[in-house]
LOKOLDO-589890 format. One record per residue (C-alpha): residue in three letters; x, y, z. Coordinates in pm, 1 decimal, padded with zeros to 6 digits. Example, Ala and Ser with C-alpha at 12.3 -4.5 7.8 and 13.67 -1.06 7.14 Angstrom:
<atoms>
<atom residu="ala" px="01230.0" py="-00450.0" pz="00780.0"/>
<atom residu="ser" px="01367.0" py="-00106.0" pz="00714.0"/>
</atoms>
This chain:
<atoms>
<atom residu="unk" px="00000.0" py="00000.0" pz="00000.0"/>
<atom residu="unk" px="00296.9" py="00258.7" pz="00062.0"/>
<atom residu="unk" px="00432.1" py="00201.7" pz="-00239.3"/>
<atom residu="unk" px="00128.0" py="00330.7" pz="-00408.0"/>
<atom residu="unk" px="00117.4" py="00649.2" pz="-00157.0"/>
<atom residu="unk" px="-00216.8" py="00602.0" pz="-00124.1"/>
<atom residu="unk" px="-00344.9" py="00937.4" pz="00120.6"/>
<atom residu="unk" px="-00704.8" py="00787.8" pz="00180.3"/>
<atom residu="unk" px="-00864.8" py="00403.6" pz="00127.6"/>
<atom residu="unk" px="-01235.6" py="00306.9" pz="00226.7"/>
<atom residu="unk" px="-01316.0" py="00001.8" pz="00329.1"/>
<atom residu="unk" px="-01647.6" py="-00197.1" pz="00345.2"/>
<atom residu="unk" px="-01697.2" py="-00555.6" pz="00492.2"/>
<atom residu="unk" px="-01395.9" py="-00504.3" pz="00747.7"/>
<atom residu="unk" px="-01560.5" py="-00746.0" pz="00966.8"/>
<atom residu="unk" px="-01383.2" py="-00561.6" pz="01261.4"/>
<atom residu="unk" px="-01555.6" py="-00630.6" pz="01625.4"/>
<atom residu="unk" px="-01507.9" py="-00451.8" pz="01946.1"/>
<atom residu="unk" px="-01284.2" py="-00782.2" pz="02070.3"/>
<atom residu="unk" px="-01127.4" py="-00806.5" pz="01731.1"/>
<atom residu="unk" px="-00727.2" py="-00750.9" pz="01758.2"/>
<atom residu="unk" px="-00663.9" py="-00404.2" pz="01667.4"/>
<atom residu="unk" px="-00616.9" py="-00350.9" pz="01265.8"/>
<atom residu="unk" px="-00289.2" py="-00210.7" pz="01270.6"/>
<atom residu="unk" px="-00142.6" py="-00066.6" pz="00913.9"/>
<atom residu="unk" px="00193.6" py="00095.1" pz="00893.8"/>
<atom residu="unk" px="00133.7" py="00468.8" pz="00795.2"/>
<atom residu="unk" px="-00207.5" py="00500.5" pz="00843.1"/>
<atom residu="unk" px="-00471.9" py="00597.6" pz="01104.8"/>
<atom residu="unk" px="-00780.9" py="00386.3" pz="01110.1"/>
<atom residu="unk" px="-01108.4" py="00458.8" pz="01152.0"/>
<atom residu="unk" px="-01384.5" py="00229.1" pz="01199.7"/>
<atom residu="unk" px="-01718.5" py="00180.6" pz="01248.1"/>
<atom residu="unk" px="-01819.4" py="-00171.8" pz="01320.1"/>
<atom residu="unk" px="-02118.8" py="-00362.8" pz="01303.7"/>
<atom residu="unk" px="-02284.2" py="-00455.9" pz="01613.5"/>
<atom residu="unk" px="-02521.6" py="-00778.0" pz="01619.0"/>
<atom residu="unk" px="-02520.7" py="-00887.2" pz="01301.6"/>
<atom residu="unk" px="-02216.8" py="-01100.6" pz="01170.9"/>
<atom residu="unk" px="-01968.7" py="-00925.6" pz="00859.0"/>
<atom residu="unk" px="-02003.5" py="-00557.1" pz="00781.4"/>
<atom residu="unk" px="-01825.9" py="-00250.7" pz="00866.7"/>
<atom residu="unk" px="-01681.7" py="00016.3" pz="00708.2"/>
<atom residu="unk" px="-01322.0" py="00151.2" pz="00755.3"/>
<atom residu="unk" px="-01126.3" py="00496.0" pz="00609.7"/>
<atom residu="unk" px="-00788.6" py="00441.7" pz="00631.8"/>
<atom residu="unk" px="-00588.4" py="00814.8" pz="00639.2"/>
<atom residu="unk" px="-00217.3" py="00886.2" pz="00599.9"/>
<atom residu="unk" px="-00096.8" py="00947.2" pz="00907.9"/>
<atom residu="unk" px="00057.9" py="01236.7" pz="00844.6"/>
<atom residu="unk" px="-00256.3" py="01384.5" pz="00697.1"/>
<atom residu="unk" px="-00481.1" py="01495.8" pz="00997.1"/>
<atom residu="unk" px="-00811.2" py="01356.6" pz="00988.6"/>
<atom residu="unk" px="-01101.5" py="01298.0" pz="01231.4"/>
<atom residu="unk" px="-01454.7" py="01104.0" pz="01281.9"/>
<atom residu="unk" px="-01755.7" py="01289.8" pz="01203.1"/>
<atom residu="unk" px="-02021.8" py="01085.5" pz="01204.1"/>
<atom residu="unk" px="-02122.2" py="00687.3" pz="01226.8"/>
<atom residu="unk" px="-02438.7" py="00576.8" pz="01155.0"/>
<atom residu="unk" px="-02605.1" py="00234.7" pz="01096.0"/>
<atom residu="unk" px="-02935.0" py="00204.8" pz="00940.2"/>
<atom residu="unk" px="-03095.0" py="-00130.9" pz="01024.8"/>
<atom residu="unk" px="-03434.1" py="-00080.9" pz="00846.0"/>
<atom residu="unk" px="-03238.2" py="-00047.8" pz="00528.4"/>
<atom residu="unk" px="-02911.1" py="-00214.1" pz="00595.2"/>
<atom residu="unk" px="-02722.4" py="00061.5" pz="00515.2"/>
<atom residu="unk" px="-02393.3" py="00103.5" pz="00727.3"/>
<atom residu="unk" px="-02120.8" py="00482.8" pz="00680.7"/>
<atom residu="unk" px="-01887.5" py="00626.0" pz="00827.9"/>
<atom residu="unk" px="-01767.2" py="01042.3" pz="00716.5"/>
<atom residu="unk" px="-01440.4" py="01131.5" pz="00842.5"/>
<atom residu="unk" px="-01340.5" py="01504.2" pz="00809.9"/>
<atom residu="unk" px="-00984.2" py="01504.9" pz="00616.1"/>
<atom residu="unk" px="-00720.1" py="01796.3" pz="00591.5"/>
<atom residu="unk" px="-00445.3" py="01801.8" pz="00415.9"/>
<atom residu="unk" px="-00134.8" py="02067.0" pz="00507.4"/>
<atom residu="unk" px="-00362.0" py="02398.9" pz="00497.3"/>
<atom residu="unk" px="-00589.3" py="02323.2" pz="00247.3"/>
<atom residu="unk" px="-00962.8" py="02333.4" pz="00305.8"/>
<atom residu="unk" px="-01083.1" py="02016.4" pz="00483.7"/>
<atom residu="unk" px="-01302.5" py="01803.4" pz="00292.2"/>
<atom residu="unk" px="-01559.9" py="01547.4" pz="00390.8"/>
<atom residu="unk" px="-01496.4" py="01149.9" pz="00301.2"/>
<atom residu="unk" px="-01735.2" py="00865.6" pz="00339.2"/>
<atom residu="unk" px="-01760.6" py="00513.5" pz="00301.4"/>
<atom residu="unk" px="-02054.2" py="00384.7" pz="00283.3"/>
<atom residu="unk" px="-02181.7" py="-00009.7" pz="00250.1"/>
<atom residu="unk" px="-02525.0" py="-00150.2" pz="00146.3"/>
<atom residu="unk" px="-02668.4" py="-00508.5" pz="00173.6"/>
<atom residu="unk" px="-02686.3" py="-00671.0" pz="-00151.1"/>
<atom residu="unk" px="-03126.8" py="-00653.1" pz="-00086.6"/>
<atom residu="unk" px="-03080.1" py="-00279.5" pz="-00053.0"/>
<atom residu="unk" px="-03228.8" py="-00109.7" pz="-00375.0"/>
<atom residu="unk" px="-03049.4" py="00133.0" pz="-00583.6"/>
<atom residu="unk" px="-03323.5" py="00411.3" pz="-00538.2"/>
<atom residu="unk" px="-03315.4" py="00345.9" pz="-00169.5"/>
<atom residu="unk" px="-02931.6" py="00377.8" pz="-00193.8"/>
<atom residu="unk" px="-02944.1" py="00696.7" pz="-00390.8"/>
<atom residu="unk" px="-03227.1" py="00854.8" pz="-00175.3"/>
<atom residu="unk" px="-03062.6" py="00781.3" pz="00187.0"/>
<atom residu="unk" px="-02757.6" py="00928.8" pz="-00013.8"/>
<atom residu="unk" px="-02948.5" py="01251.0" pz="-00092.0"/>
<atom residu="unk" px="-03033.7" py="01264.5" pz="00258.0"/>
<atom residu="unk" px="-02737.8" py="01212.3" pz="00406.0"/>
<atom residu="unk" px="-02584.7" py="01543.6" pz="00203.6"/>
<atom residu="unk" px="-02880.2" py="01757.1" pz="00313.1"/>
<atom residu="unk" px="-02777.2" py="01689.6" pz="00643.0"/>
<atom residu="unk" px="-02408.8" py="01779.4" pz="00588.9"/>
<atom residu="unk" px="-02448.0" py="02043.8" pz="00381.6"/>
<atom residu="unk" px="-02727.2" py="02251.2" pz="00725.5"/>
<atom residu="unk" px="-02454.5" py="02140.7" pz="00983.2"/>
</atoms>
């Protein structure tokens, strides 16, 4: 992954748990949102370390199975921008997708 000086990855599926050993990846911060009850899922934004970076918001969905996490990302003194990962189920819709989607930006876009 160095070698490809990758500044930001998203991850879905991570399968992290709150007893899981720590993911530990030279270079990078992690942050992770896991999924609770269910078996599989999470999402994951791996972040340069050198590039500052911090949780925003985590949010799990269970009605439509849709799982994100939004880290805020800055990069030397540029203007911080806004990353997520998001994961769906596979029975999730596309129109459902693209609607919580919409949503989700609303609400960034008034906080």
């Amino acid at each position: 992954m160095n070698s490809c000086k990758y500044d930001v990855l998203c991850l879905t599926e991570t399968n992290l748990k709150l007893h899981s050993p720590p993911l530990i990846i030279s270079g990078y911060t992690l942050h992770h949102y896991d999924r609770k009850h269910t078996r599989g899922g999470g999402v994951a934004i791996l972040v340069r370390s050198m590039v500052k970076s911090k949780i925003v918001q985590t949010k799990t969905q269970s009605s439509t199975g849709i799982e994100l996490i939004t880290t805020c990302v800055q990069f030397g003194f540029l203007k911080s921008i806004l990353i997520t990962c998001v994961y769906r189920s596979p029975v999730y819709t596309k129109t459902s997708l693209g609607n919580d989607i919409n949503i989700e930006l609303t609400i960034q876009r008034n906080q």
